[in-house]
N, C-alpha and C positions, 0 to 999 in steps of 0.2 A: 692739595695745592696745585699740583701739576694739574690734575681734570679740570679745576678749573679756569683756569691760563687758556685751555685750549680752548674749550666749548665759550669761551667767553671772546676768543678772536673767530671774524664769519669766514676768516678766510681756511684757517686750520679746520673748522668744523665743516665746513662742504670739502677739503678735499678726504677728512675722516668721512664722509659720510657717502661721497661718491666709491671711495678706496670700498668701501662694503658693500655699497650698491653692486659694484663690478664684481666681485667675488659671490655674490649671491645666486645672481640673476643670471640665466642662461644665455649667451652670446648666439649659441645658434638658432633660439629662436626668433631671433629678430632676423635673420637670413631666411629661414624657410617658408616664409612668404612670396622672397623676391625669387625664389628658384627660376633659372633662367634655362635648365634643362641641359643635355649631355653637347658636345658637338663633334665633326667629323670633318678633317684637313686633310688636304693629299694635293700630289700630283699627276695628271693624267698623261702620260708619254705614248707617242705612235707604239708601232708593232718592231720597234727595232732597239726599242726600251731606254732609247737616248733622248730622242729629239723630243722636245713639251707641246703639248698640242695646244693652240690657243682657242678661243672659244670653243669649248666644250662645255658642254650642263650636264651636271651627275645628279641624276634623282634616283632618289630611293624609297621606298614604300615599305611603310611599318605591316609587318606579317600579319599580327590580328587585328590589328583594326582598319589598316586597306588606306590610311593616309602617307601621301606624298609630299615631299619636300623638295625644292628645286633650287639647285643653288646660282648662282650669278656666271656668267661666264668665265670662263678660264682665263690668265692675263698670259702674258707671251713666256712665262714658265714653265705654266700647265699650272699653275697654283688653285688651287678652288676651299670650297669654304661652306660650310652646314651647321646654323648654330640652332639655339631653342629648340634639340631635338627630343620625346620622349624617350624615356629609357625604355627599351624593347630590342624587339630584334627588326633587321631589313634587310630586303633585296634593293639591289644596286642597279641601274641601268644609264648609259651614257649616251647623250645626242651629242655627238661629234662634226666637223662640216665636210665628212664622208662618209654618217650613216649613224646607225643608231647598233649600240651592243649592248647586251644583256649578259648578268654572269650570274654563273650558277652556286654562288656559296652565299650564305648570309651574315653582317654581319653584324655585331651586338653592340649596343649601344648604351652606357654605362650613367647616372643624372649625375652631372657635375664635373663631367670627366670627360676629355677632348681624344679622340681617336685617331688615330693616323692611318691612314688608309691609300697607298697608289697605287695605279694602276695601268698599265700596256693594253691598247687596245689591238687584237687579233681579232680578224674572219673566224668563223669555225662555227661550231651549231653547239648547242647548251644538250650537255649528255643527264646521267643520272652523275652523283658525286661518285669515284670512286673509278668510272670507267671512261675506256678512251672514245673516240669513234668509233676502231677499227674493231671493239668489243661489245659494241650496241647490238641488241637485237640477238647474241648468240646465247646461247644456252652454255651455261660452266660446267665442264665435263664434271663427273662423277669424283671421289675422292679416290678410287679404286685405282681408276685413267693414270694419275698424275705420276710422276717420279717416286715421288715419296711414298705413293698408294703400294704400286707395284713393289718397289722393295721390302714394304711390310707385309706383304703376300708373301715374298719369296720367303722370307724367316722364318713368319709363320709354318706353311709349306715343310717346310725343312726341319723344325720343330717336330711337326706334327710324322714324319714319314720318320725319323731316327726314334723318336717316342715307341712307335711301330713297331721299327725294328727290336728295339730291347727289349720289349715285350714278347714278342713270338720267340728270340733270342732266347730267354729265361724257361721255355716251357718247352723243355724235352720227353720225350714219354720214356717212363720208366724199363726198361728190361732185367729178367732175373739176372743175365749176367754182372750188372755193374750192383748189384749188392753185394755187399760181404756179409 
C-alpha cells in the first residue's frame, strides 16, 4: 500500500529516484573533465623582506617539458597569482623594475591544490643547492682534515699503541731461575 502511494505521486518518485541516482553515480567524475589544474600565490617583497614590491612578474618554467607561465603584475602588496598550472615541478624567476632574479630551488606543484610561495628579492649569483658563495669552486677537505676525523685518529692511535703495549707486556722470556 505504501509503494504504492509513493510511485504513484511524480513528485515523491523523482525525489526517490534522484535520492539513488546521487548515491550511485560518481560526483567526481563529472569534475575531472573540468580540471582546472594546481596554482601558486605569494608575495614578492624587496631585499629588506618588508616593503611589497609592485609590478613584478613571477614566471616559472615546468622542469620537463620547458613551459612557462607568467603571471600579471604585482599590485602595490606584492600579491601575484598563477592559476591553471600542471602538476609538476618549476623553476622560479622574477622581472622586477630593478632587474631580473633567478632562484635556485624548485618548486612542486600539486593538480587541484593552491601553493603559497613568497619571496625577498636579493643580488647574489645562483650557487649549487647546499653551498654558499664563499664555498664555490673549493674542494671539501678530506674526512681525515675535519675535527671529527682527527679525533677518530687519535683513539684509534691510542687503541692501537696500548694494544701494543699489552702484548709485548704479556711475553716475557722464560729463565731456569723463575721455575719451581
Amino acid at each position: 500500500m505504501l509503494t504504492q502511494r509513493i510511485f504513484k505521486s511524480p513528485v515523491l518518485l523523482t525525489l526517490v529516484l534522484s535520492a539513488f541516482a546521487l548515491l550511485i553515480l560518481p560526483v567526481e567524475g563529472f569534475s575531472a573533465g573540468n580540471s582546472q589544474g594546481g596554482a601558486l600565490v605569494g608575495f614578492i617583497y624587496a631585499s629588506d623582506m618588508k616593503t611589497p614590491v609592485k609590478n613584478a612578474v613571477v614566471k616559472i618554467r615546468h622542469v620537463d617539458t620547458g613551459q612557462e607561465f607568467v603571471s600579471k603584475p604585482t599590485d602595490e602588496k606584492g600579491f601575484y597569482k598563477l592559476e591553471q598550472l600542471k602538476e609538476g615541478s618549476y623553476v622560479v624567476g622574477i622581472t622586477a623594475p630593478d632587474g631580473d632574479y633567478n632562484f635556485g630551488h624548485v618548486v612542486r606543484v600539486k593538480e587541484g591544490e593552491v601553493g603559497k610561495l613568497s619571496l625577498a628579492l636579493m643580488r647574489g649569483e645562483i650557487t649549487p643547492m647546499g653551498r654558499g658563495p664563499e664555498e664555490y669552486g673549493k674542494e671539501k677537505p678530506s674526512f681525515f682534515w675535519t675535527p671529527v676525523g682527527i679525533a677518530i685518529l687519535m683513539v684509534l692511535t691510542t687503541a692501537a699503541l696500548y694494544g701494543t703495549f699489552k702484548l709485548i707486556e704479556g711475553k716475557e722470556e722464560a729463565s731456569p731461575s723463575s721455575i719451581r
